[in-house]
C-alpha positions in Angstrom: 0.0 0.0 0.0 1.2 3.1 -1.0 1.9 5.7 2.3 -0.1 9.1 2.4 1.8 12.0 1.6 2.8 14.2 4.4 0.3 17.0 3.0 -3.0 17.0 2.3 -5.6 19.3 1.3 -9.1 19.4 2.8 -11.9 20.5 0.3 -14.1 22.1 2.1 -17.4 25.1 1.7 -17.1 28.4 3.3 -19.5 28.9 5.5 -18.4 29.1 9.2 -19.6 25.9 10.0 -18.2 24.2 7.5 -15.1 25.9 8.1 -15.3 24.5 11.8 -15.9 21.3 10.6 -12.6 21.5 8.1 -10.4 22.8 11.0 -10.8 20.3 13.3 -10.1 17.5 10.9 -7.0 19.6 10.2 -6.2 20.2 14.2 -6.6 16.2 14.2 -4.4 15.4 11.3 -1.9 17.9 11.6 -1.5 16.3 15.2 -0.6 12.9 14.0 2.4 15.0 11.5 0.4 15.5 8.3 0.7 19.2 6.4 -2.6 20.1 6.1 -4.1 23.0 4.0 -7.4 24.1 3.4 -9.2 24.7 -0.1 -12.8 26.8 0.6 -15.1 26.5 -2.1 -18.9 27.7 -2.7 -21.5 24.6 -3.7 -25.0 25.3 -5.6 -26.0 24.6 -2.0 -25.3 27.8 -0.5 -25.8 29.7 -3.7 -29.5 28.5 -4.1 -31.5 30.2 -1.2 -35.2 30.7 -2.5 -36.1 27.4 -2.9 -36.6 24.2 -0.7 -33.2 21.6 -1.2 -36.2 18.9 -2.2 -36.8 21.3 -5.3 -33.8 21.7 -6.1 -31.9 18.8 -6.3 -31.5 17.8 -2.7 -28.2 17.6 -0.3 -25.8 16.9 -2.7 -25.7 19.8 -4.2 -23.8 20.6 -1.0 -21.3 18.1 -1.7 -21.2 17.9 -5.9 -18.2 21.0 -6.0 -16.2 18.7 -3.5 -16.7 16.1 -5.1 -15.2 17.8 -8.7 -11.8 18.9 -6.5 -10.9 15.7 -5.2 -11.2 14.3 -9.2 -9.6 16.9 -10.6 -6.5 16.0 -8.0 -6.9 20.1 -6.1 -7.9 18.2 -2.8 -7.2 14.8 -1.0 -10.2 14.5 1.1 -13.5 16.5 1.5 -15.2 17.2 5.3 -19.1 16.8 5.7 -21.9 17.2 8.1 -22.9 13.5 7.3 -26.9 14.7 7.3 -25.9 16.2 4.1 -24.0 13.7 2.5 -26.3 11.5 -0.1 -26.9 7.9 0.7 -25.0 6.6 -2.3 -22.4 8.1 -3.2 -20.9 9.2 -7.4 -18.8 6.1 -8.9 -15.7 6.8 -7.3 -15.7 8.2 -4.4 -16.0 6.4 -0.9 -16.8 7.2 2.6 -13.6 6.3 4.5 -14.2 7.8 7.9 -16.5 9.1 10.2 -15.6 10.4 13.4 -17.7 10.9 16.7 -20.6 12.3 17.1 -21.8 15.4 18.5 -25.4 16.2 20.2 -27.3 14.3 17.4 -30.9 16.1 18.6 -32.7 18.7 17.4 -32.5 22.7 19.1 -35.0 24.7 19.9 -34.1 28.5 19.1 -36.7 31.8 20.1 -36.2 34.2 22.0 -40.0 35.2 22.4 -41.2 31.2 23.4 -40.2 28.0 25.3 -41.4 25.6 23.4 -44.2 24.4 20.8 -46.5 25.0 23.8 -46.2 28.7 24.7 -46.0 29.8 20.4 -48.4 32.9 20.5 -51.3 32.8 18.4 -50.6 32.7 14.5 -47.2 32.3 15.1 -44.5 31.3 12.3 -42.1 28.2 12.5 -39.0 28.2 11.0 -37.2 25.4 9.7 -35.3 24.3 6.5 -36.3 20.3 6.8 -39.2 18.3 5.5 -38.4 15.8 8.3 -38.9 18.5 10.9 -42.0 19.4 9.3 -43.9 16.3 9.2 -42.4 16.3 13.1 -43.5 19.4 14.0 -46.6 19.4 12.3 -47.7 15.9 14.1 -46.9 17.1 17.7 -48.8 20.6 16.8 -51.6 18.2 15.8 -51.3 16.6 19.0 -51.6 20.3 20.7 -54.3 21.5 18.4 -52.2 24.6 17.3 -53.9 24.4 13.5 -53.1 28.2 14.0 -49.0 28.1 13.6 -47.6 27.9 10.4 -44.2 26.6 9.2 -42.4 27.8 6.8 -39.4 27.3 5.1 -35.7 28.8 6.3 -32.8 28.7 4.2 -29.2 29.9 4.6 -26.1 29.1 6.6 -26.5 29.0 10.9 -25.8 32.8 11.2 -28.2 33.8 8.1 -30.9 31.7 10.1 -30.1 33.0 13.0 -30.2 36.5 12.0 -34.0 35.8 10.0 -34.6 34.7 13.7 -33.6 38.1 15.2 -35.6 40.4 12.6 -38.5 38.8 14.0 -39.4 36.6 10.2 -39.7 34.1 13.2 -41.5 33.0 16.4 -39.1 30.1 16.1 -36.7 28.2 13.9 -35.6 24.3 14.8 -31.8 23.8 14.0 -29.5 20.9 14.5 -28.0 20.9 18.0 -24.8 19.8 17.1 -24.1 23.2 14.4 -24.6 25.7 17.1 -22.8 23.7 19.6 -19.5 23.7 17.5 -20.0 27.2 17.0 -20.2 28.2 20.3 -23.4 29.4 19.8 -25.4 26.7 22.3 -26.4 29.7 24.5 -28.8 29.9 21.6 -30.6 27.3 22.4 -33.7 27.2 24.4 -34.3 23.7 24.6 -33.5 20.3 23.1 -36.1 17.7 21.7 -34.9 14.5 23.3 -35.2 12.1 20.1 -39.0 10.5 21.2 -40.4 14.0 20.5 -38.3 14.9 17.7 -36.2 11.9 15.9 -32.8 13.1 14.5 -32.1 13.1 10.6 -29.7 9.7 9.9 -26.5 10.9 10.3 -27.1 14.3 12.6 -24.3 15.6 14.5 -21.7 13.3 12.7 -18.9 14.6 10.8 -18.1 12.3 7.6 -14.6 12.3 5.7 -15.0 11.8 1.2 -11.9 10.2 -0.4 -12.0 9.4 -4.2 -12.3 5.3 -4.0 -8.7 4.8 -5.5 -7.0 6.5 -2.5 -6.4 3.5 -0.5 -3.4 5.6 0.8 -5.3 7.9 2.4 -7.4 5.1 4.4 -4.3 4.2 7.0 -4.1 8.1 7.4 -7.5 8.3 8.3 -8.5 5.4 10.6 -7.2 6.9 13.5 -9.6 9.7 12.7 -12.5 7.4 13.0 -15.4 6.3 15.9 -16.5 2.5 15.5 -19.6 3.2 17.8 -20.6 6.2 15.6 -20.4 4.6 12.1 -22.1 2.0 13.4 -24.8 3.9 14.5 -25.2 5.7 11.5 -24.4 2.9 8.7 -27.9 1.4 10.4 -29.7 4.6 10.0 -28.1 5.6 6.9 -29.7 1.9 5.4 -33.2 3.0 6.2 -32.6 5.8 4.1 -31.1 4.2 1.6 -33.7 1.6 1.5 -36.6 3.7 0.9 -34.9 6.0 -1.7 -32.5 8.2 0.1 -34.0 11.1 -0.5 -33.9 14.8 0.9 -37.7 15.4 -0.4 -38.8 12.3 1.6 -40.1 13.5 5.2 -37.5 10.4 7.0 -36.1 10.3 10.6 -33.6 7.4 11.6 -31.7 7.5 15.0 -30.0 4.8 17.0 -28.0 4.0 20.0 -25.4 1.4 20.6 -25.2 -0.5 23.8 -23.2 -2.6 24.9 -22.9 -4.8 21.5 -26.8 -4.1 21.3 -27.6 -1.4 18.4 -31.6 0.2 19.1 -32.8 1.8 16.2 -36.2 3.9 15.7 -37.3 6.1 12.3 -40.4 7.6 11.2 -42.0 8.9 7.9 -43.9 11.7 7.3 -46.9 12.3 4.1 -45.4 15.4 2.9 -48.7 16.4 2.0 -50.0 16.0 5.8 -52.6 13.4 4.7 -51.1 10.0 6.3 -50.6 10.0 9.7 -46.7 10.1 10.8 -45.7 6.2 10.7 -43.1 5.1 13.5 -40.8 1.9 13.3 -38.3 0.3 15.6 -35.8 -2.6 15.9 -32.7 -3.7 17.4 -29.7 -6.2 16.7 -26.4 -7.6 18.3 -24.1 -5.8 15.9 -20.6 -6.2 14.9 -19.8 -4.6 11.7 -21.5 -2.2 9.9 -23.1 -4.7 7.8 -24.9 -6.3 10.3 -25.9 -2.7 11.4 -26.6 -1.9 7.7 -29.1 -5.2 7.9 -30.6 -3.6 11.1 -31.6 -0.2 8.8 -33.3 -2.4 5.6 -35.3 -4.9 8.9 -36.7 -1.1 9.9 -37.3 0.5 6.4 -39.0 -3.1 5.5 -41.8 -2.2 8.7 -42.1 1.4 7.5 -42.6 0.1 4.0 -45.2 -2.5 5.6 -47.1 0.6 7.1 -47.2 3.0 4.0 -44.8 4.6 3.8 -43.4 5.8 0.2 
């Protein structure tokens, strides 16, 4: 096996998250003697901000630029929030590490409410997900708030944030694990523990893109990665995957690992609010992340079973 070279570059966008994201992979690699730089790029992603991702092409279009630099040679590896990063990947390119997770939940942000419970009358949701619509709008159901409307938020953390502040907003819903990394979890008012509000497969996990030829980048990266996590996520990943992986499908998959026993719970949402929200669980002694993989299709199958499409 051919050795890594001793500097790498990390493709990565520009927002501040994503720039977090990048510099602690660097901070990671550079302490185990690699050369690291950074190459910041702009994705269709960020450009597109007046239309929903399912309208426009979904999460990839976060990832698609990356994707281009690591072909074209100008980077050796590209960082992801893993949420983000399509279910099957281009020809070519692998998944060769993904490191521990942070808060995997979902945040509650407002500086005017507590929680779905105390949203003044008429009030406006914000939030950039159809999963945490279908979510949202089933435990509003459950409160008999027919009144709040949700609408849809795009932009980077602080553009949201901001929207947020000029009062677009009673409320938005953001992934814990974003504002926490930012040093922004003052922000948050509360968190939905994951039976209220299940996390999006691979929330709070950070995933590493290789091209699939660079098996001298994999050595160089192991050290990187966190068995538990990618165990957690290959299983929830697979019940994306297995009912068509993608970002206009209203899907939630989260699991635990304990001990060798790996719990795993998702729901599916009618986009158009007709079907009721459809909840599936299983678990599995798990080894490998194909047996955790097999866990994720067992689920999907159930969800399948109920209705959902």
């Amino acid at each position: 096996m051919t050795s890594a070279p001793s500097s790498l570059v990390i493709a990565t966008r520009e927002s501040r998250l994503a720039l977090w994201q990048a510099e602690h992979v660097r901070a990671r690699l550079q302490s185990l003697g690699f050369g690291v730089e950074l190459l910041g790029m702009t994705t269709l992603g960020d450009q597109i901000l007046d239309r929903t991702l399912s309208k426009v092409g979904g999460k990839g279009l976060f990832v698609k630029e990356l994707e281009v630099a690591l072909a074209e040679g100008r980077a050796d590896l590209a960082v992801h929030s893993l949420k983000d990063v399509p279910m099957d990947l281009p020809e070519g390119f692998a998944l060769a590490c993904v490191m521990a997770r942070e808060d995997p939940r979902d945040a509650w942000v407002s500086a005017v409410c507590a929680g779905l419970e105390d949203l003044p009358a008429g009030a406006v949701v914000g939030t950039s997900s159809l999963r945490r619509t279908v979510l949202l709008r089933a435990r509003l159901a459950e409160l008999g708030r027919s009144d709040v409307r949700i609408e849809p938020l795009r932009g980077n953390l602080d553009t949201r944030l901001r929207k947020l502040d000029e009062g677009q907003y009673a409320a938005i819903v953001l992934a814990a694990a974003g504002l926490k990394r930012l040093g922004l979890g003052a922000r948050i008012r509360r968190v939905f523990e994951p039976d209220e509000m299940l996390p999006s497969a691979g929330q709070g996990a950070l995933g590493i893109e290789i091209r699939a030829d660079r098996h001298d980048l994999e050595a160089a990266l192991a050290p990187l990665a966190d068995a538990a996590t990618w165990l957690c996520v290959s299983a929830e990943r697979a019940v994306s995957r297995a009912l068509g992986g993608s970002c206009s499908m209203p899907l939630a998959a989260h699991a635990v690992l304990a001990g060798g026993t790996l719990k795993l719970s998702a729901a599916w949402g009618d986009p158009e609010g007709v079907a009721p929200l459809l909840r599936a669980e299983g678990s599995a002694e798990v080894g490998d992340s194909a047996q955790a993989e097999a866990l994720g299709v067992r689920v999907a199958a159930d969800l399948r079973a109920q209705g959902a499409r």
